[in-house]
LOKOL-923473 format. One line per field, with one value per residue (C-alpha): x negated, y negated, z negated; residue number from 1. Coordinates in nm, 2 decimals. Example, Ala and Ser with C-alpha at 12.3 -4.5 7.8 and 13.67 -1.06 7.14 Angstrom:
BEGIN
X <- (-1.23,-1.37)
Y <- (0.45,0.11)
Z <- (-0.78,-0.71)
k <- (1,2)
***
This chain:
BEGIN
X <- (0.00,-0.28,-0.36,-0.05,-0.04,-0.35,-0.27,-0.02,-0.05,0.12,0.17,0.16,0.56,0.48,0.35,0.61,0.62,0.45,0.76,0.50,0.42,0.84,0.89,0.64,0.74,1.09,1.00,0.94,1.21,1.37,1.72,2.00,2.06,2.40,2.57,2.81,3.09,3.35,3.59,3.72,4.01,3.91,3.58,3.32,3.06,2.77,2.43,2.20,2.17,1.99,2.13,2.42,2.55,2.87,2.98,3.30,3.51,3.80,3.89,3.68,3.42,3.13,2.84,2.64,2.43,2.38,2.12,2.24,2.12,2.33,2.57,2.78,2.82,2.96,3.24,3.26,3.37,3.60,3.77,3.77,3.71,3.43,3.34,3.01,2.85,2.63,2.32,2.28,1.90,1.96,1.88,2.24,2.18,1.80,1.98,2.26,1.98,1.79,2.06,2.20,1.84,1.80,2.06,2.14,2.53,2.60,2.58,2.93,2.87,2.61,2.80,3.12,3.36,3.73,3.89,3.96,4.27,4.17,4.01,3.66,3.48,3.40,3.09,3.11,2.85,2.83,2.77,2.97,3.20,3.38,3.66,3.65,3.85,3.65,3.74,3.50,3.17,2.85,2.59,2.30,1.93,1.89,2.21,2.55,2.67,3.00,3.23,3.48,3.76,3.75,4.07,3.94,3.62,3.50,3.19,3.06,2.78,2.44,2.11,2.06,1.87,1.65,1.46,1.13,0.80,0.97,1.08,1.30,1.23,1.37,1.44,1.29,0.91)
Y <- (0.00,-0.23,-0.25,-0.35,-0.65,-0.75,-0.82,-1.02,-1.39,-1.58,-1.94,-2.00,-2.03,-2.35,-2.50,-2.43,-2.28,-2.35,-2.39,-2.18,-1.92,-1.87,-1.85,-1.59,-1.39,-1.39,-1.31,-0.96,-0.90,-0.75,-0.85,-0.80,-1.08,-1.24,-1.53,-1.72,-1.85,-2.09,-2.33,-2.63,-2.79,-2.53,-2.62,-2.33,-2.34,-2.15,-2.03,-1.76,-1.66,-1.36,-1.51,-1.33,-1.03,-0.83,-1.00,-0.82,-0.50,-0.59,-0.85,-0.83,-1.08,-1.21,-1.45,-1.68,-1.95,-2.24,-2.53,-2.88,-2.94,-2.67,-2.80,-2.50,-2.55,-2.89,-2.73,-2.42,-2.74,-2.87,-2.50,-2.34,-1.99,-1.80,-1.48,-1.32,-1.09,-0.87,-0.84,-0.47,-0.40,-0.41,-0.63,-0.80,-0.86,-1.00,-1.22,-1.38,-1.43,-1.64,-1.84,-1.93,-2.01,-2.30,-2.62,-2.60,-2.70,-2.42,-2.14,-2.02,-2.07,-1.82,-1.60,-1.43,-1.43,-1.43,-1.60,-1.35,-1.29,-1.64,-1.87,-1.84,-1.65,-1.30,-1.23,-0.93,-0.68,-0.73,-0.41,-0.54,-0.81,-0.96,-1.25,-1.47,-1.79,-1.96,-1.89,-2.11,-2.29,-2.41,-2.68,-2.57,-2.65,-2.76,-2.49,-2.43,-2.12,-1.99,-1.70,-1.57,-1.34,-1.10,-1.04,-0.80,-0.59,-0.38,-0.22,-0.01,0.25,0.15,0.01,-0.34,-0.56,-0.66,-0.99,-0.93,-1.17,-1.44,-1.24,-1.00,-0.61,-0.30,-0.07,0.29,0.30)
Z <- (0.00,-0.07,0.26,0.40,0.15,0.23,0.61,0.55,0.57,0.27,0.10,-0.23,-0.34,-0.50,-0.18,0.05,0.38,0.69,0.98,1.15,0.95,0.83,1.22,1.27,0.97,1.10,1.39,1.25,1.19,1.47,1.58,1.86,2.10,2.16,2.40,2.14,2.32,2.28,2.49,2.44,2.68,2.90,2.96,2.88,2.57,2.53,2.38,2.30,1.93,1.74,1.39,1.42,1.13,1.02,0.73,0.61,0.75,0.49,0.61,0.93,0.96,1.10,1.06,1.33,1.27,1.57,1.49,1.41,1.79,1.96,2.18,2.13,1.75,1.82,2.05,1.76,1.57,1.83,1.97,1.56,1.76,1.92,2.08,2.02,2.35,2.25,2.53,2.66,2.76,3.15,3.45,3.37,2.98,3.02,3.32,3.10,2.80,3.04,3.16,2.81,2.61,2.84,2.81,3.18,3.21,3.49,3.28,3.36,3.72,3.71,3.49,3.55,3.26,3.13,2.85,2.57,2.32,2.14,2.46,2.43,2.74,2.71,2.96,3.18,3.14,2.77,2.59,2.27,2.17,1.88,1.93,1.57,1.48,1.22,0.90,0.71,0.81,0.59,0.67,0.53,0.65,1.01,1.07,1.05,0.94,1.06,0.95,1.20,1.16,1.43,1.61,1.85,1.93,2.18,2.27,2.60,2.62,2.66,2.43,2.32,2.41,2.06,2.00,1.85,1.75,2.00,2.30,2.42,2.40,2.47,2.22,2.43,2.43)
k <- (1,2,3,4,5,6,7,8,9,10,11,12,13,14,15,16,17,18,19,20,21,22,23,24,25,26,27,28,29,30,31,32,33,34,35,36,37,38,39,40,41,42,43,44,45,46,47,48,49,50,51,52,53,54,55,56,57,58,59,60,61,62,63,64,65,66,67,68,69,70,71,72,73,74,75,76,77,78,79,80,81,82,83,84,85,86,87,88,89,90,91,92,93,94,95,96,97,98,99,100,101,102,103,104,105,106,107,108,109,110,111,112,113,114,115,116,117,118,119,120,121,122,123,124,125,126,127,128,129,130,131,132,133,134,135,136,137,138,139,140,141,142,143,144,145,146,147,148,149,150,151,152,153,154,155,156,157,158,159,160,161,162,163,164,165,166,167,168,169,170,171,172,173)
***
């Protein structure tokens, strides 16, 4: 065991943490990667996001958290639902995770959809999904934290695709 704690980099509690180090240390931790949707008057909202867990099964719930600078939190705000995609590890899913890191306004254009049981689009070729209104919301940090109830789910066969030390990976070797 000794070895293991000697590899790893730490700061003293008292200091702080380095925004550096915290993102690197997070980025250990590997995570599935989602396109959070929303829509408001019609008009199509979204973002990438790897901050994203089940919360509750009774009642059904789910966390996200979108920086204070995401466009899409501010239309979370506006729309009071949201639909979380889950990215399968394909051609398709590393497609729509380019297309929704960057804060191009075409996204939609390049990405067929169709508006799920609460208005927010659900992406074709997702391998999951979850359709939330917002139940409550936090500010905390340089995020917001939503919690969604889910009023449907769905998932289709297939692997994730995982976001790992600040990329995207595959889950087979």
């Amino acid at each position: 065991m000794s070895n293991v704690s000697e590899s790893l980099r730490s700061v003293p509690s008292d200091a702080g943490v380095d925004p550096r180090i915290l993102r690197e240390v997070a980025g250990t931790f590997a995570t599935g990667i989602t396109i959070i949707t929303c829509a408001v008057d019609g008009v199509p909202h979204g973002c990438a996001a790897n901050a994203v867990m089940s919360l509750s099964l009774q009642p059904p719930l789910m966390l996200i958290s979108l920086a204070e600078t995401s466009r899409t939190r501010v239309a979370i705000e506006r729309s009071g639902s949201f639909a979380i995609n889950i990215l399968s590890d394909d051609e398709r899913g590393r497609e729509l995770c380019s297309t929704f890191s960057g804060r191009a306004d075409d996204k939609f254009q390049r990405s067929p959809f169709r508006s799920g049981c609460l208005g927010s689009p659900v992406l074709e070729g997702s391998l999951g999904r979850f359709e939330c209104s917002v139940e409550d919301s936090h500010v905390t940090g340089d995020h917001t934290i939503f919690i969604g109830r889910v009023h449907r789910a769905a998932h289709a066969d297939g692997d994730p695709l995982v976001f790992f030390r600040g990329r995207s990976r595959s889950l087979a070797a």
